[in-house]
N, C-alpha and C positions, 0 to 999 in steps of 0.2 A: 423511420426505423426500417432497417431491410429485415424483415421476419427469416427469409428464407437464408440471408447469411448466417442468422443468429442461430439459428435451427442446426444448420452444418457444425459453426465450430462447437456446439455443445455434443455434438453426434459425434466429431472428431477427438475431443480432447479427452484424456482416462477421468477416470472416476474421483482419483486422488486430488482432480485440478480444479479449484471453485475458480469460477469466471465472473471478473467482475466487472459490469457493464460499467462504463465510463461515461458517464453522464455528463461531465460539466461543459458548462451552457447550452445544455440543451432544455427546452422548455418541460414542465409537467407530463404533459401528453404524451410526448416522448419515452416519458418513466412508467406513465402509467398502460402503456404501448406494452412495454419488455415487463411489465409486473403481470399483467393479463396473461402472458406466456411461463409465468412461473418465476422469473427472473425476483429474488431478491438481494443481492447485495450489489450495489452500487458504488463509483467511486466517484467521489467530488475533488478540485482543484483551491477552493475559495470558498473560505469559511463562512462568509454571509451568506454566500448561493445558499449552500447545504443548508444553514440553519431556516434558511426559508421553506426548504422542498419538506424538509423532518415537519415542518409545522404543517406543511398542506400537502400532502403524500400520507397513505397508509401507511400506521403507527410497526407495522411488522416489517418495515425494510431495513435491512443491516447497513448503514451508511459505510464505506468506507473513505478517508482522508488521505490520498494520493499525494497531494501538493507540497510545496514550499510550505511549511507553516510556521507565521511569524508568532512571538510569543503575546503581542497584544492583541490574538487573534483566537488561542485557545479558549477564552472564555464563549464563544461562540457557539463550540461546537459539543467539548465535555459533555454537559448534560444529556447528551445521545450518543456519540461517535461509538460507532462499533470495536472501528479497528483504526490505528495510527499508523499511517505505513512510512512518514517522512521523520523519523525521528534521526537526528540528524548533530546533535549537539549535548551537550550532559546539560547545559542549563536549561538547554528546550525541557529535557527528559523529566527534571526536578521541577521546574515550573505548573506541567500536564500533572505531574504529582500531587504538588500542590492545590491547584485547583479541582483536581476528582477527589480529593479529601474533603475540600465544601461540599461538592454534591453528594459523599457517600458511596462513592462510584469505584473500581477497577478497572481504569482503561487498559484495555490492548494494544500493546506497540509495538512494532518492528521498526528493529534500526536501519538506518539507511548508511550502504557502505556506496563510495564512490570510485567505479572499477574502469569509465568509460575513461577513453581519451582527452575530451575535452575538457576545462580546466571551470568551465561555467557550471557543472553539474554540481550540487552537494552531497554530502558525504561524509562519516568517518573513513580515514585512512583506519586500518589493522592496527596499528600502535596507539592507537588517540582512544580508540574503540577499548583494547586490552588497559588503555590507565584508567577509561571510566571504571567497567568491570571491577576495576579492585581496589578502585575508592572506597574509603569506609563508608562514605555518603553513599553510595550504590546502595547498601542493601539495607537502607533507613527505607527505600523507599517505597511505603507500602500501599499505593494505591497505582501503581502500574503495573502490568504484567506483561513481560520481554515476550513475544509468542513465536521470534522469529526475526529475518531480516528483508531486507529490500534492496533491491539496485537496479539501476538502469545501462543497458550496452551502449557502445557509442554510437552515432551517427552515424554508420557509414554503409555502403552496400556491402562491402566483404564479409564474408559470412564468417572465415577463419575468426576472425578478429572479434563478432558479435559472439560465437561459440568461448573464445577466451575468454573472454568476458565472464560471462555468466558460469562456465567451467569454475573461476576464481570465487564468482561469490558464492556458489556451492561450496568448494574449497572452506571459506571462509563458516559458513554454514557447523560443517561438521569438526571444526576447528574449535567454533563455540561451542558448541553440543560438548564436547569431550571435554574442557577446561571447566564449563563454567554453569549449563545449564543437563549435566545427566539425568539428573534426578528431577527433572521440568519436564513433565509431560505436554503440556501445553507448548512448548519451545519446539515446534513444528515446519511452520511457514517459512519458504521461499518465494518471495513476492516477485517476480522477474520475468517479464517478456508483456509487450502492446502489440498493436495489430500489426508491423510489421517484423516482428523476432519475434512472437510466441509460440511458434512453433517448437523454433532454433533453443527456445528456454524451458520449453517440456522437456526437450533430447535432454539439457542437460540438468534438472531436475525439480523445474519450478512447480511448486504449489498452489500458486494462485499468479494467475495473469490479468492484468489492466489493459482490455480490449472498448475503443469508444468509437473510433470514426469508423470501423469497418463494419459496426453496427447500427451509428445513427448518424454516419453522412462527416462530413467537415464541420469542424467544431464554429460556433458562429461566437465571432470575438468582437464585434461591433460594437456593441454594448456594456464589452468590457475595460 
């Protein structure tokens, strides 16, 4: 872990921005490295990791769920996940429902809108997003809580274009706010910008950034 990076962007970033170390695959030591500095919410990629680090990690860390998550994969992690940031689907969405109902639980979700160029990223488009919202089935569903949304810029060095980006899912942000969630105080979160655009995604209004290798080095995928 590079301490004295970690130190900077927490000195650099406002107040309003929770920074979430990006943990995955990296080993314990790692966590317990950035825990030692105050550091607790975390983002995991892989639902078995996480369910391992929750069981042997101090019980006070806010897990967050960054990734892909597939639906035979939810069971893994429910009973603890803090925060859902890859929701991505209305069946994902109904499903995480249905399972924080066994455990008794109100998961928090952000949805993930797909703004980037590339065609491999997931996402709701704004129209797919707007027929869930007014499903009837939407507001059966009472073991999740909408807290906000997610997205990732494209690839690319141009900055113009990472700026549009994330400019849209702002956009997209207060879009919802005013249709669908006014009266949600909790309906806060812009999850947008990693170590190389989170800058670019504070300018344009992010909440919470997923920052991991410029904290704990190249992610080690050998093993995965």
């Amino acid at each position: 872990m590079n301490q004295e990076v970690y130190k900077e962007i927490l000195s650099e970033i406002p107040e309003n921005v929770q920074l979430i170390a990006v943990s995955k695959t990296k080993p314990n030591s790692e966590v317990e490295a950035a825990y030692a500095l105050g550091q607790r919410h975390f983002g995991e990629n892989w639902a078995q990791e996480v369910k391992q680090k929750q069981e042997d990690l101090p019980k006070d860390i806010c897990w967050h769920f960054i990734g892909h998550l597939q639906t035979n994969k939810i069971k893994y992690i429910i009973p603890f996940v803090h925060l859902i940031h890859s929701i991505d689907s209305f069946k994902l969405l109904m499903e995480v429902n249905k399972l924080a109902q066994k455990h008794q639980r109100i998961v928090g979700c952000l949805l993930q809108f797909h703004v980037a160029t590339e065609e491999t990223k997931f996402g709701f488009s704004m129209d797919e997003c707007l027929e869930m919202l007014q499903d009837p089935r939407f507001s059966e569903l009472k073991n999740v809580e909408i807290r906000g949304i997610m997205g990732m810029a494209s690839l690319t060095d141009d900055q113009t274009q990472i700026h549009h980006d994330f400019h849209q899912l702002h956009d997209y942000f207060h879009l919802m706010t005013e249709k669908f969630f006014a009266n949600q105080d909790s309906f806060k979160e812009i999850s947008m910008g990693m170590t190389d655009d989170y800058k670019i995604a504070i300018e344009e209004g992010s909440t919470m950034i997923r920052v991991g290798s410029a904290i704990f080095g190249k992610r080690n995928y050998a093993n995965k």
